[in-house]
N, CA, C and O atoms as a Tinker XYZ file with bonds, in Angstrom:
   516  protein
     1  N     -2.979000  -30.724000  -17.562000    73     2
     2  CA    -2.935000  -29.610000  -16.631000    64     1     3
     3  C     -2.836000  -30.159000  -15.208000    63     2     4     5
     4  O     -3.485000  -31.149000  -14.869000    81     3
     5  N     -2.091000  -29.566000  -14.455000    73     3     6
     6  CA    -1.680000  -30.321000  -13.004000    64     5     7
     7  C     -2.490000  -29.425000  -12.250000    63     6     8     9
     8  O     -2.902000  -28.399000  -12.792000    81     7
     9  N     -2.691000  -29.614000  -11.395000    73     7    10
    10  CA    -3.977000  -28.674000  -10.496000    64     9    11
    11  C     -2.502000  -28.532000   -9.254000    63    10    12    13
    12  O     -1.724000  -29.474000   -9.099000    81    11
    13  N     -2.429000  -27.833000   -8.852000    73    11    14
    14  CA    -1.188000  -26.822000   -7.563000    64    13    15
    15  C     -1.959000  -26.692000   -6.971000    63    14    16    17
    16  O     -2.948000  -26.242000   -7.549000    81    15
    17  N     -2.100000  -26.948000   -5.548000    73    15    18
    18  CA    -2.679000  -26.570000   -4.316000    64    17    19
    19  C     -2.696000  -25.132000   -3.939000    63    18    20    21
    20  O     -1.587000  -24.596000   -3.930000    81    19
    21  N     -3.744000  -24.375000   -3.619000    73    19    22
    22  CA    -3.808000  -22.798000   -3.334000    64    21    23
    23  C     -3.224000  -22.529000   -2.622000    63    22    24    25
    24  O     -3.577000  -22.982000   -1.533000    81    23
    25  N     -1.769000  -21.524000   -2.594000    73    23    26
    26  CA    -1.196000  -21.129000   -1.601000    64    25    27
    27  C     -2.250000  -20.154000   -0.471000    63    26    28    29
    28  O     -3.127000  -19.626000   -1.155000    81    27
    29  N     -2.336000  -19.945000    0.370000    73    27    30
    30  CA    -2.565000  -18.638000    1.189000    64    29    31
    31  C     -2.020000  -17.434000    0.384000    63    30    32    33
    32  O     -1.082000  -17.309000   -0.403000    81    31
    33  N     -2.915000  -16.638000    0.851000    73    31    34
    34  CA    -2.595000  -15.263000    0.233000    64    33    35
    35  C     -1.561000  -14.644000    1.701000    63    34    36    37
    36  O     -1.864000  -14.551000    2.890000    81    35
    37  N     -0.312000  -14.317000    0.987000    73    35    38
    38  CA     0.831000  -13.738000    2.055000    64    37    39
    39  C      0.691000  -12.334000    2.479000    63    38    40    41
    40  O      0.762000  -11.381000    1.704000    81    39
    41  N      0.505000  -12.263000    3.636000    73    39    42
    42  CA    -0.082000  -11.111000    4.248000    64    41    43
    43  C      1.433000  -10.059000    3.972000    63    42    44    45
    44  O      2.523000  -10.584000    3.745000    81    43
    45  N      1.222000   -8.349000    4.052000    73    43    46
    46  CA     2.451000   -7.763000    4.287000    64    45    47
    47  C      2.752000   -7.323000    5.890000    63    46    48    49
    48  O      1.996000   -7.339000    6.862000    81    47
    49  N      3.925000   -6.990000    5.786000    73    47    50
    50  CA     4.232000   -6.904000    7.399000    64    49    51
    51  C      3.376000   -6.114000    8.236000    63    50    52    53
    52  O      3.104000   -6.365000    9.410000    81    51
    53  N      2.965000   -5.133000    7.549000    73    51    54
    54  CA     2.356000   -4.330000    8.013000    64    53    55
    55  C      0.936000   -4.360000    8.383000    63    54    56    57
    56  O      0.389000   -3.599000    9.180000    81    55
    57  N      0.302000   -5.484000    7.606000    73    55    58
    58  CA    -1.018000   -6.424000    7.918000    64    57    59
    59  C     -0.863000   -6.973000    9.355000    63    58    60    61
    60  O     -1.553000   -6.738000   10.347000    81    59
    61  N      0.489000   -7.959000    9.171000    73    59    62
    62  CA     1.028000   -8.549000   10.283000    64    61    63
    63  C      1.158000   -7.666000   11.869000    63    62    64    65
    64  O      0.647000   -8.023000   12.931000    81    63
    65  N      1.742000   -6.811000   11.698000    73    63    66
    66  CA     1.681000   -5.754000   12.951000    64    65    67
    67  C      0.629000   -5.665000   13.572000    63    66    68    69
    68  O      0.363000   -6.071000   14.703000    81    67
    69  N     -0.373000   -4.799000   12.391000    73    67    70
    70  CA    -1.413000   -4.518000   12.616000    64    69    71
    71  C     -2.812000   -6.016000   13.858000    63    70    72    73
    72  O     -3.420000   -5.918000   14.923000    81    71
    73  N     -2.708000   -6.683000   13.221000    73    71    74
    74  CA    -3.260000   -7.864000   13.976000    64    73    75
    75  C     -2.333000   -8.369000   15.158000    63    74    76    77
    76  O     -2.743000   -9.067000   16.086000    81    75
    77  N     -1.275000   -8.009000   15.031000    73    75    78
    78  CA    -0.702000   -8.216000   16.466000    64    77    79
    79  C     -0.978000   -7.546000   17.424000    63    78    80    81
    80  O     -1.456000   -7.899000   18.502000    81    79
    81  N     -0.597000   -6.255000   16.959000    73    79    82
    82  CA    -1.590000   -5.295000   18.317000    64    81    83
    83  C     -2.852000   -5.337000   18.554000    63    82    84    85
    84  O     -3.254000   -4.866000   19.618000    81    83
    85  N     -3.670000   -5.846000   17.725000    73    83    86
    86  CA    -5.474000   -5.859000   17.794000    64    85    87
    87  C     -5.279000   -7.030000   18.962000    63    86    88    89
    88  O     -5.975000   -7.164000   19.969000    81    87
    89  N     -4.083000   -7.883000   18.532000    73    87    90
    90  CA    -4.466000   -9.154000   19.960000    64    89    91
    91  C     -4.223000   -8.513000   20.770000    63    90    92    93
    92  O     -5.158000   -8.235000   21.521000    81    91
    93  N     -2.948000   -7.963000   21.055000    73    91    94
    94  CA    -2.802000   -7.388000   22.617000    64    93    95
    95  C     -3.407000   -6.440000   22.915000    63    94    96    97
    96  O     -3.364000   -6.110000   24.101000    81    95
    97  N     -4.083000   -5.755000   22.114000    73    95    98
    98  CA    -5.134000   -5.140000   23.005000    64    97    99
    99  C     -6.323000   -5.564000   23.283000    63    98   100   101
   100  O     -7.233000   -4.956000   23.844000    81    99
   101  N     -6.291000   -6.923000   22.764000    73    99   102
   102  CA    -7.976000   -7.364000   23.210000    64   101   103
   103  C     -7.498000   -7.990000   24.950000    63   102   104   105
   104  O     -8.212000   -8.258000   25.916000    81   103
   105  N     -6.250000   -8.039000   24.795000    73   103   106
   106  CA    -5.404000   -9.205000   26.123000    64   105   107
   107  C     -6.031000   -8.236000   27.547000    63   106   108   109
   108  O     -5.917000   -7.012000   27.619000    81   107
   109  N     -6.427000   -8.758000   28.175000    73   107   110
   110  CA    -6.596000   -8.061000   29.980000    64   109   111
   111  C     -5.074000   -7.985000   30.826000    63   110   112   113
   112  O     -4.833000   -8.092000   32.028000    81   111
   113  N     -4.243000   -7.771000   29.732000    73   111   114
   114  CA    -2.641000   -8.024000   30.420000    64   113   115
   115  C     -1.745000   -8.209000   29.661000    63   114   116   117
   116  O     -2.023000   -8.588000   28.523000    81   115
   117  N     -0.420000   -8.007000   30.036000    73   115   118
   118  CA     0.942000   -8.317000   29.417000    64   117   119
   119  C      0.549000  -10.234000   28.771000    63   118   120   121
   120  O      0.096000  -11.164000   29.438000    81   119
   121  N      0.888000  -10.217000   27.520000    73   119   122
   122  CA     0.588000  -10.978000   26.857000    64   121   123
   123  C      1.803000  -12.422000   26.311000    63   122   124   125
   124  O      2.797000  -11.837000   25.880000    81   123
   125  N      1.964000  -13.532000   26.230000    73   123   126
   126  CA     2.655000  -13.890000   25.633000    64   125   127
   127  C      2.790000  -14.268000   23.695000    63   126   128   129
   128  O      1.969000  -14.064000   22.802000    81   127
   129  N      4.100000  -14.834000   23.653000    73   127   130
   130  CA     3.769000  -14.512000   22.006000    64   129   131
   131  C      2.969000  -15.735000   21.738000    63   130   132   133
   132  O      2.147000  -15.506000   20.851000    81   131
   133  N      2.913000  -17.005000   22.207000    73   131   134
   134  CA     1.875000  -17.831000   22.103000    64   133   135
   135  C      0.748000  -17.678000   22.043000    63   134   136   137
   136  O     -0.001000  -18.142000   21.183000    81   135
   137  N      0.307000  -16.621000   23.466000    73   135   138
   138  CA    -0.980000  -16.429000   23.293000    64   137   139
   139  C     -1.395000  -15.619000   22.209000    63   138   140   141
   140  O     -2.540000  -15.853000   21.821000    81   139
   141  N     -0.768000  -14.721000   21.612000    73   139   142
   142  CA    -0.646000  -14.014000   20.244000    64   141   143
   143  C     -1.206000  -14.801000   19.388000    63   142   144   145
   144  O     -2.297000  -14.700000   18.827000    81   143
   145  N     -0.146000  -15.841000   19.293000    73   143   146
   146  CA    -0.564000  -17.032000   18.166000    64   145   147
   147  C     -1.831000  -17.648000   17.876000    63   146   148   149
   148  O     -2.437000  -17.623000   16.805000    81   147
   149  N     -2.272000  -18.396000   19.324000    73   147   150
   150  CA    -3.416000  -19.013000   19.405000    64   149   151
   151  C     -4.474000  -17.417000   19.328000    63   150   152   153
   152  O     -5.611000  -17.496000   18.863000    81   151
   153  N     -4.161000  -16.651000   19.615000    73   151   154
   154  CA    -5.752000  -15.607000   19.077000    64   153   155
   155  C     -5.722000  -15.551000   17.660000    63   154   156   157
   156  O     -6.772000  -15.662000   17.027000    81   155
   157  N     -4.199000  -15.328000   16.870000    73   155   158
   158  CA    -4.885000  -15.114000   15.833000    64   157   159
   159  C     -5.093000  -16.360000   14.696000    63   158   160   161
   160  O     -5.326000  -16.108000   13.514000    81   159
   161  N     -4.980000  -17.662000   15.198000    73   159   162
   162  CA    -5.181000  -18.661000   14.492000    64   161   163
   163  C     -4.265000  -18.333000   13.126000    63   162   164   165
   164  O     -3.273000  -17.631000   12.932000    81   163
   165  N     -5.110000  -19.211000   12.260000    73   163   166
   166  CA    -4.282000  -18.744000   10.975000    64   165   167
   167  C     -3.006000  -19.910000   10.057000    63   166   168   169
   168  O     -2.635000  -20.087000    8.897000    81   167
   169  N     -2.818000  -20.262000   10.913000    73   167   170
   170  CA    -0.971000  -21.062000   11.032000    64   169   171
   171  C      0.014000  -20.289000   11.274000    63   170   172   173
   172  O      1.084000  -20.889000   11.377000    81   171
   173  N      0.066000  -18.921000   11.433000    73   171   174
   174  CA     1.091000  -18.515000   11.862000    64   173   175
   175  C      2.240000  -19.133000   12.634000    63   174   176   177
   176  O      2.061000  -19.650000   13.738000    81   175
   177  N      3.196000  -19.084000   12.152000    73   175   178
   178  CA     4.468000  -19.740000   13.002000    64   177   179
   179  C      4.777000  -19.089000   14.226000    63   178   180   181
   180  O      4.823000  -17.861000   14.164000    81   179
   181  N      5.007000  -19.641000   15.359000    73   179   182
   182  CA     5.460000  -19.074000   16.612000    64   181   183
   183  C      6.724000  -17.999000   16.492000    63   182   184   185
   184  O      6.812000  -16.855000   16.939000    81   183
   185  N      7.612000  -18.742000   15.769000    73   183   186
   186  CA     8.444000  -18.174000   15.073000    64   185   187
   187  C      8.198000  -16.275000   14.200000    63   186   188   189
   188  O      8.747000  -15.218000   14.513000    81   187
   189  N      7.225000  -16.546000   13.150000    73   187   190
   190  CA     6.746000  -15.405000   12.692000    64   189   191
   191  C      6.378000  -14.587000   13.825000    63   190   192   193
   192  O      6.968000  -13.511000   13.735000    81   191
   193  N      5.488000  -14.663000   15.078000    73   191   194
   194  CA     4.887000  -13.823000   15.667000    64   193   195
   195  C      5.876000  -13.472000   16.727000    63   194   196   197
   196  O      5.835000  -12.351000   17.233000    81   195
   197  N      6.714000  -14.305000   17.078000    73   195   198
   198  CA     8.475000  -13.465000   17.577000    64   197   199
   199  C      9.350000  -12.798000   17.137000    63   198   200   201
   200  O     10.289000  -12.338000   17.786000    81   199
   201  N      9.086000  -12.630000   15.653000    73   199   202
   202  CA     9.675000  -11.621000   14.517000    64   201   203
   203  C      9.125000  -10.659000   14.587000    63   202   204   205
   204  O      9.750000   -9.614000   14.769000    81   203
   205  N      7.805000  -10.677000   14.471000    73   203   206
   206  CA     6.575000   -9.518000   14.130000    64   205   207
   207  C      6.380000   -8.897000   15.691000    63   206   208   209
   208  O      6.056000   -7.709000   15.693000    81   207
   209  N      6.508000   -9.431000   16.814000    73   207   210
   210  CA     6.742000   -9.062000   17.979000    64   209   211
   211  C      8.046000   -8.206000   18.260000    63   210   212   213
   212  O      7.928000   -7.117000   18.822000    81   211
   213  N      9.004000   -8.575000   17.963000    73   211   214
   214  CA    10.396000   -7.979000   18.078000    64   213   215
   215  C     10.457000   -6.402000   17.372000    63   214   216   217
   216  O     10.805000   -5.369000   17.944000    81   215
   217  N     10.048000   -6.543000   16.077000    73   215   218
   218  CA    10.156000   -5.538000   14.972000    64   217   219
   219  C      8.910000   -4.236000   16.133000    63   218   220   221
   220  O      9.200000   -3.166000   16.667000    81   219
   221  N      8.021000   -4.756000   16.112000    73   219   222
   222  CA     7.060000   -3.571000   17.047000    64   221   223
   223  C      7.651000   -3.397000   18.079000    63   222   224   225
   224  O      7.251000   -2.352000   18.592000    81   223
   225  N      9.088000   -4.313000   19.193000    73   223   226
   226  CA     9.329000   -3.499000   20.520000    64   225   227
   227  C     10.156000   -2.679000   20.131000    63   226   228   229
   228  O     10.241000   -1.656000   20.811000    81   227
   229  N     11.139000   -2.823000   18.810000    73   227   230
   230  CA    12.323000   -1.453000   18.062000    64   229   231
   231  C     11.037000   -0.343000   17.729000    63   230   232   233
   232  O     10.877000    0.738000   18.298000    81   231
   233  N     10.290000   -0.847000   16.792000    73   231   234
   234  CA     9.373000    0.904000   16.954000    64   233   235
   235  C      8.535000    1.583000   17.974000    63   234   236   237
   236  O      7.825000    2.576000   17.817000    81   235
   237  N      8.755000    0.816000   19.142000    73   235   238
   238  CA     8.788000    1.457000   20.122000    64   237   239
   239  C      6.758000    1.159000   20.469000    63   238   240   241
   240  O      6.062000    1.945000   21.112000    81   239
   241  N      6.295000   -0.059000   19.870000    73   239   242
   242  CA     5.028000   -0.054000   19.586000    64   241   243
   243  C      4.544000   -0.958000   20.591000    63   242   244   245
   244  O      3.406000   -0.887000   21.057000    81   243
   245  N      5.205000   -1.611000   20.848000    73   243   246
   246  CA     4.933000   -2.563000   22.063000    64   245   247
   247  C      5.834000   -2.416000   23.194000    63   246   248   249
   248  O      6.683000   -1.561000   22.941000    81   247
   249  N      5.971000   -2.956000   24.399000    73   247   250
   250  CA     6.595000   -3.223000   25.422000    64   249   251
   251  C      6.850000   -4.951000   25.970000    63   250   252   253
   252  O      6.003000   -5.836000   25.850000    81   251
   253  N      8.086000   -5.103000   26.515000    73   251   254
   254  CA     8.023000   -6.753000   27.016000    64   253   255
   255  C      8.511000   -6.335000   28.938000    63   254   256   257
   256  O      8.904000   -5.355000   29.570000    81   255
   257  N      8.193000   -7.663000   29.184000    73   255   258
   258  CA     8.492000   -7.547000   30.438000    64   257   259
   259  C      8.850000   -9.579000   30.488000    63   258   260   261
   260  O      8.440000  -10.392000   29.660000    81   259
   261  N      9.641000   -9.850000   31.635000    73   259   262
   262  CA    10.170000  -11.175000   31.623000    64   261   263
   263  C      9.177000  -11.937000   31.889000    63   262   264   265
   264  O      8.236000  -11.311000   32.376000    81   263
   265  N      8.969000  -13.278000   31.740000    73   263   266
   266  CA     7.723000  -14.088000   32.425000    64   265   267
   267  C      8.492000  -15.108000   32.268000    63   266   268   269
   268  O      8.673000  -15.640000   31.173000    81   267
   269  N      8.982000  -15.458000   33.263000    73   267   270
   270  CA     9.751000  -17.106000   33.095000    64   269   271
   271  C     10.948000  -17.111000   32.444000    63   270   272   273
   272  O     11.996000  -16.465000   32.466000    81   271
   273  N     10.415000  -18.155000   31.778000    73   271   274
   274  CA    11.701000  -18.003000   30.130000    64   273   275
   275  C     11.675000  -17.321000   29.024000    63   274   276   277
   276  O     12.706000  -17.151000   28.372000    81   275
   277  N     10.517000  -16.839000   28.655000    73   275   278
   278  CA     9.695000  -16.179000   28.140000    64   277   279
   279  C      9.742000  -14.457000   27.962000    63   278   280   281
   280  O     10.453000  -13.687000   28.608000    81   279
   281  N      8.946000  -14.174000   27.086000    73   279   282
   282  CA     8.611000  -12.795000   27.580000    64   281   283
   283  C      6.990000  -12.187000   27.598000    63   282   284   285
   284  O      6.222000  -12.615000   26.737000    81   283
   285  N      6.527000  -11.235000   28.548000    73   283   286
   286  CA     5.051000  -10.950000   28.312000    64   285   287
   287  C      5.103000  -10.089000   27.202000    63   286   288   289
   288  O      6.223000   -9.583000   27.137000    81   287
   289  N      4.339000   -9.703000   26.279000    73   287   290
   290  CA     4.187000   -8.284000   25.310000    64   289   291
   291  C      2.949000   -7.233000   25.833000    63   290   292   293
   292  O      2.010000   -7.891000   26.280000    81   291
   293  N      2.767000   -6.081000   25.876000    73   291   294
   294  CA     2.165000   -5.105000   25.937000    64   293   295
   295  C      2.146000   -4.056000   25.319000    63   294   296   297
   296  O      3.112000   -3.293000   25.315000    81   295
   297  N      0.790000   -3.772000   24.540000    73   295   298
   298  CA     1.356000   -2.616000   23.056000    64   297   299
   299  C      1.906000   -1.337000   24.242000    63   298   300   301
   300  O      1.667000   -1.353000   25.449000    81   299
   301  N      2.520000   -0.512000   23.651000    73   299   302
   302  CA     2.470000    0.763000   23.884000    64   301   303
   303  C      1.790000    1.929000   23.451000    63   302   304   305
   304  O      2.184000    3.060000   23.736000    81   303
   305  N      0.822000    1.701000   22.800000    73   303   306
   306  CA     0.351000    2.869000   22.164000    64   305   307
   307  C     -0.846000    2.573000   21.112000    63   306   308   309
   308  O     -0.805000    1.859000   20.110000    81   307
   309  N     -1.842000    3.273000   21.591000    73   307   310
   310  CA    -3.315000    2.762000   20.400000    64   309   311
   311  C     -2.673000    3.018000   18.630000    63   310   312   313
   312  O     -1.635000    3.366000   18.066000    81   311
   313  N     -3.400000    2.790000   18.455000    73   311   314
   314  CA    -3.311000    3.148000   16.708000    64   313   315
   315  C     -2.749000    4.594000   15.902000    63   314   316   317
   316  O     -1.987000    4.898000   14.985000    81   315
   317  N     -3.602000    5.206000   16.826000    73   315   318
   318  CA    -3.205000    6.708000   16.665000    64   317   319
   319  C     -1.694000    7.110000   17.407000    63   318   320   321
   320  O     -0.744000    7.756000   16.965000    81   319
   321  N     -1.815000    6.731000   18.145000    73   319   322
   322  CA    -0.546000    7.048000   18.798000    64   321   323
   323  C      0.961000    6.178000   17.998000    63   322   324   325
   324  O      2.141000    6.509000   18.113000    81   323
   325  N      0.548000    5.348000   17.434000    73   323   326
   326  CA     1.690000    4.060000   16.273000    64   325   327
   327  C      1.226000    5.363000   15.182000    63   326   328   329
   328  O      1.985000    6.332000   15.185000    81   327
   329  N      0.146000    5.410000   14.360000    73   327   330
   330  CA     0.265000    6.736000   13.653000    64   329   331
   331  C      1.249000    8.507000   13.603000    63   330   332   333
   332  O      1.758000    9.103000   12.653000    81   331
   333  N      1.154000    8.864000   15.135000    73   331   334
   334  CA     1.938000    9.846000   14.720000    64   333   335
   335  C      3.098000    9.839000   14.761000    63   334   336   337
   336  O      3.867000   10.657000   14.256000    81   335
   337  N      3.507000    8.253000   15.802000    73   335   338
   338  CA     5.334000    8.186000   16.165000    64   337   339
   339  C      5.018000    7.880000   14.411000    63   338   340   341
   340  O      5.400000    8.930000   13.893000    81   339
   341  N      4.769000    7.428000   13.856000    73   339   342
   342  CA     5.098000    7.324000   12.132000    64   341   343
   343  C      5.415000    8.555000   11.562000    63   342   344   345
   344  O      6.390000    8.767000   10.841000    81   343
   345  N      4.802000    9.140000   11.807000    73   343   346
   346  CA     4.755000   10.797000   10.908000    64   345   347
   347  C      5.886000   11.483000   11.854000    63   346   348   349
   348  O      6.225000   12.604000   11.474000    81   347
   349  N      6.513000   11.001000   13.001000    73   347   350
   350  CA     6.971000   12.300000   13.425000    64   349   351
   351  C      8.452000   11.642000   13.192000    63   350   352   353
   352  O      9.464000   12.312000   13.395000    81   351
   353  N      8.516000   10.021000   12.668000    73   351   354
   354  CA     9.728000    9.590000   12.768000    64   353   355
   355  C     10.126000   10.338000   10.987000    63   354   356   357
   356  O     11.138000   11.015000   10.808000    81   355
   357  N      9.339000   10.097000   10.110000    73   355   358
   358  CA     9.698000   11.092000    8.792000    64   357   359
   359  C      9.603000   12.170000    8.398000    63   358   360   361
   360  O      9.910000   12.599000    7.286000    81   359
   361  N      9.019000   12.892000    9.579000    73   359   362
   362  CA     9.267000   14.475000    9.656000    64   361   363
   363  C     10.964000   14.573000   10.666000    63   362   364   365
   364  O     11.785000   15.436000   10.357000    81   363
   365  N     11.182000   13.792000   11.573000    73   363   366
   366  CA    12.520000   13.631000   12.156000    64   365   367
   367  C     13.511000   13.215000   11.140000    63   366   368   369
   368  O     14.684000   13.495000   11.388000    81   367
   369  N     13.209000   12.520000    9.909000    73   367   370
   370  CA    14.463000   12.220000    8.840000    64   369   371
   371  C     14.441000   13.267000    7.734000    63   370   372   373
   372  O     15.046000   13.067000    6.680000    81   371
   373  N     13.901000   14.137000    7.912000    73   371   374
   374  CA    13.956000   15.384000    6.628000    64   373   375
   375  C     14.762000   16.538000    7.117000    63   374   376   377
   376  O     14.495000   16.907000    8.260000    81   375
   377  N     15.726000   17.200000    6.454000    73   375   378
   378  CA    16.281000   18.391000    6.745000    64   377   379
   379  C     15.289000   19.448000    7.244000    63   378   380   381
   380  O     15.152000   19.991000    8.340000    81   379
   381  N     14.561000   19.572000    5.926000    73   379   382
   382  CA    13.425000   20.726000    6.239000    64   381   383
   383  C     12.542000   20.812000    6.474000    63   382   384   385
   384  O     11.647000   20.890000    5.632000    81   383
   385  N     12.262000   20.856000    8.282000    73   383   386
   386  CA    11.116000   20.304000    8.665000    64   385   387
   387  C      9.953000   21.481000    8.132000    63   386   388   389
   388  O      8.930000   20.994000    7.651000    81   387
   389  N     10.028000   22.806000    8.179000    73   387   390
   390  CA     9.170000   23.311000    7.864000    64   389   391
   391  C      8.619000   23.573000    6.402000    63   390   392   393
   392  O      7.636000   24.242000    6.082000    81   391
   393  N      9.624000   22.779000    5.488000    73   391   394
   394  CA     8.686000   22.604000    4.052000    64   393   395
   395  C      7.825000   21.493000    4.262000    63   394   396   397
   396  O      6.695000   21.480000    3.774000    81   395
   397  N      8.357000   20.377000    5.085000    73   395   398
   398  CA     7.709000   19.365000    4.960000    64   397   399
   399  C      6.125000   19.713000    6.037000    63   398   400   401
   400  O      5.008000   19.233000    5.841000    81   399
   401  N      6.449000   20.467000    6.903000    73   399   402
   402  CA     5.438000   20.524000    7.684000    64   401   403
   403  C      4.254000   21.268000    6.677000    63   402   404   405
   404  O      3.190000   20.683000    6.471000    81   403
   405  N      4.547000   22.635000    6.061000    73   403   406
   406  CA     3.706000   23.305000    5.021000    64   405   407
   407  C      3.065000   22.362000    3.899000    63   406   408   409
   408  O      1.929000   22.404000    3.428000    81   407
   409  N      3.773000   21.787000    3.705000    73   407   410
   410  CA     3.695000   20.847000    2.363000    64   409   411
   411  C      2.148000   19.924000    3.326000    63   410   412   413
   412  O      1.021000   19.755000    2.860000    81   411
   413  N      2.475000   19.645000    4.221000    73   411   414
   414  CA     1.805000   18.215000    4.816000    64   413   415
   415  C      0.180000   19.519000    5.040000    63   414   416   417
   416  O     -0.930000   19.222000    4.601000    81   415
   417  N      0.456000   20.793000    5.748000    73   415   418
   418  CA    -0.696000   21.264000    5.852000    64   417   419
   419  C     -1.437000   21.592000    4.622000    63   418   420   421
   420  O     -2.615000   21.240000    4.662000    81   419
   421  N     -0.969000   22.304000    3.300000    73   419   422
   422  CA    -1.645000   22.703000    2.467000    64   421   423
   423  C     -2.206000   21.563000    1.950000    63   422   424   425
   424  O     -2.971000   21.745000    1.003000    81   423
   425  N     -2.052000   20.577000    2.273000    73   423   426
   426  CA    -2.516000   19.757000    1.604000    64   425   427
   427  C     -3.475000   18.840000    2.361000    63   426   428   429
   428  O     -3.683000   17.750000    1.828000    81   427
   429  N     -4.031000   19.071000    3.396000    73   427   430
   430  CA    -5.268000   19.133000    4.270000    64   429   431
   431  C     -6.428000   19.539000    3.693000    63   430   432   433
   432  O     -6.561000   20.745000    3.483000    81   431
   433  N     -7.570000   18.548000    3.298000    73   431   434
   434  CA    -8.526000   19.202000    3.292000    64   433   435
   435  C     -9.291000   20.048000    4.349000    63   434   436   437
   436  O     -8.745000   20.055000    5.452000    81   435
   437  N    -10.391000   20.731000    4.247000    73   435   438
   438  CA   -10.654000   22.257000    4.594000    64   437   439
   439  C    -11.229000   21.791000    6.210000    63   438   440   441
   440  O    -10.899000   22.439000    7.204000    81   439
   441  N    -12.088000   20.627000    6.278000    73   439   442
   442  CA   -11.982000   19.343000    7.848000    64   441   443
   443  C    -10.656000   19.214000    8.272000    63   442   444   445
   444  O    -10.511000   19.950000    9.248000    81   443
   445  N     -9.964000   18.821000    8.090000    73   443   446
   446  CA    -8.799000   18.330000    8.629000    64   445   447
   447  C     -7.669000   19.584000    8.912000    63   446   448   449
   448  O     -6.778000   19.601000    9.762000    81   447
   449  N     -7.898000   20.264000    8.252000    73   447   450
   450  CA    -7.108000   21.927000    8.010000    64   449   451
   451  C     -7.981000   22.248000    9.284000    63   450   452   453
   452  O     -7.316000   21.668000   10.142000    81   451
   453  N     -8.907000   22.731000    9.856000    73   451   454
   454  CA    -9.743000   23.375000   10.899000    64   453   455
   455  C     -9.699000   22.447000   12.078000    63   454   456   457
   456  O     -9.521000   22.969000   13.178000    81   455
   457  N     -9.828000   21.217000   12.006000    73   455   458
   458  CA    -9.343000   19.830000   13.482000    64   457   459
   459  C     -7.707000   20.304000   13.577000    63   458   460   461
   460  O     -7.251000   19.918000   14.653000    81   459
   461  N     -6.983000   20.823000   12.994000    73   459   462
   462  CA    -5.698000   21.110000   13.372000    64   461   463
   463  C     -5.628000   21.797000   13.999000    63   462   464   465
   464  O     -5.085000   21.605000   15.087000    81   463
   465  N     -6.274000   23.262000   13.552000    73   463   466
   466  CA    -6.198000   24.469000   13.918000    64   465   467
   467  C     -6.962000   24.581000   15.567000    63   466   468   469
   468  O     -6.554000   25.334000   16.451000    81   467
   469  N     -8.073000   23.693000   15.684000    73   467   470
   470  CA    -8.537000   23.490000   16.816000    64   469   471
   471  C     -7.534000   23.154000   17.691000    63   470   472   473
   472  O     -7.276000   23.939000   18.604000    81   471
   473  N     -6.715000   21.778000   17.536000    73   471   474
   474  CA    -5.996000   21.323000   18.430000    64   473   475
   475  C     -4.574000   21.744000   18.931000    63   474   476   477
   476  O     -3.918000   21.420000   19.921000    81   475
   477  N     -4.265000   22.872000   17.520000    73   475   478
   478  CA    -3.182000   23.438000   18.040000    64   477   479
   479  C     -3.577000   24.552000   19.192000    63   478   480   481
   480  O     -2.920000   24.616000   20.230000    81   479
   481  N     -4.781000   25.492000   18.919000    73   479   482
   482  CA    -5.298000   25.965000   19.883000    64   481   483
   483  C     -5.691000   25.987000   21.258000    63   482   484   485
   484  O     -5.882000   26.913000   22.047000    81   483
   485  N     -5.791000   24.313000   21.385000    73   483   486
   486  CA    -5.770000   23.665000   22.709000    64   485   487
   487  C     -4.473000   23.338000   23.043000    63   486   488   489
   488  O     -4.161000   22.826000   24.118000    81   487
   489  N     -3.947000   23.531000   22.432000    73   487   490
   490  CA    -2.746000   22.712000   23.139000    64   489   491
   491  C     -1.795000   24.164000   23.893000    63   490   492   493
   492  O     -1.234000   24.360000   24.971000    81   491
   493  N     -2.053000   25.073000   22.445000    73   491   494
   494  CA    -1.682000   26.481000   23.222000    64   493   495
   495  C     -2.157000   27.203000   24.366000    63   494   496   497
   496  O     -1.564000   28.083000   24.990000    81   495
   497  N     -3.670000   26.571000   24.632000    73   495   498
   498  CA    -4.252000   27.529000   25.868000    64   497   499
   499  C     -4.008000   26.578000   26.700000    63   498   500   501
   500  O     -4.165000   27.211000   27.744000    81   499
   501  N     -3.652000   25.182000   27.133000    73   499   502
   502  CA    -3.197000   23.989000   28.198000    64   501   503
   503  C     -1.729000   24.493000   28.559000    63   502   504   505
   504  O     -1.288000   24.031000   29.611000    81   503
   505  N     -0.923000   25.346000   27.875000    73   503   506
   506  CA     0.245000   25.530000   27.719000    64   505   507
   507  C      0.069000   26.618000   28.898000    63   506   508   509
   508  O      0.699000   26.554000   29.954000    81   507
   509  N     -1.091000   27.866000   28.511000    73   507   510
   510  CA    -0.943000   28.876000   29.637000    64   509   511
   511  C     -1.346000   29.074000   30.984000    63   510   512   513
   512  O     -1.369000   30.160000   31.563000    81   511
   513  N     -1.881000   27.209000   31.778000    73   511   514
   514  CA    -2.421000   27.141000   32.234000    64   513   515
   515  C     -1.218000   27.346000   33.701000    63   514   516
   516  O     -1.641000   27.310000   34.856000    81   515
C-alpha cells in the first residue's frame, strides 16, 4: 500500500468569493490583491486571488481603482446587498416575473412572510414622503 500525500480539501468558488470579501472588508481601504493573499494565508496563488478578484468586479461585487501597476480592490456591497443583486439577477432572467415573484412569496415562512410585508410598507410610506 503506497501512502499519497493529503491533498487539501478544494474549496468552491463560491467559498472563494466569499473570503475574499471578508478580507476587504476587514481592509481600512481600497485593498490590493496581495494583500488579499497574505490575509488569507492558505497557499492561495496570487494568481487564484486575481481570478477570484476579477469574477466579483463582473458581478458587480467589488470595485478597483489604479495603484501603480497594480490595482486597489474595494467590495461594493455587504453580504446582503451581494444577496439580493443575486435574487434580482434571476428574477431579471425569467419571463414571468410575477409567477416567480408569487412562487418565491408563498413560500415564505409566516416570519419572513410578515418582515416583507413590513418592509414593503416602509418603503411605500418613504415613497409618500
Amino acid at each position: 500500500m503506497t501512502d499519497h500525500p493529503q491533498r487539501p480539501r478544494r474549496r468552491g468558488q463560491g467559498e472563494l468569493e466569499a473570503l475574499v470579501l471578508s478580507a476587504l472588508r476587514e481592509a481600512e481601504g481600497p485593498a490590493t490583491a496581495g494583500w488579499v493573499q497574505e490575509r488569507l494565508g492558505g497557499g492561495l496563488a496570487y494568481t487564484t486571488v486575481i481570478t477570484i478578484l476579477t469574477r466579483l468586479l463582473d458581478k458587480g461585487a467589488v470595485s478597483r481603482e489604479r495603484a501603480g501597476r497594480s490595482f486597489a480592490w474595494t467590495p461594493a456591497a455587504d453580504q446582503a446587498g451581494l444577496a439580493a443583486r443575486k435574487m434580482r439577477k434571476v428574477l431579471d432572467g425569467e419571463s414571468d416575473r410575477e409567477a416567480v415573484l408569487a412562487s418565491f412569496v408563498t413560500g415564505l415562512g409566516p416570519d419572513d412572510e410578515r418582515l416583507l410585508r413590513d418592509l414593503l410598507g416602509q418603503t411605500r410610506s418613504e415613497g409618500d414622503d
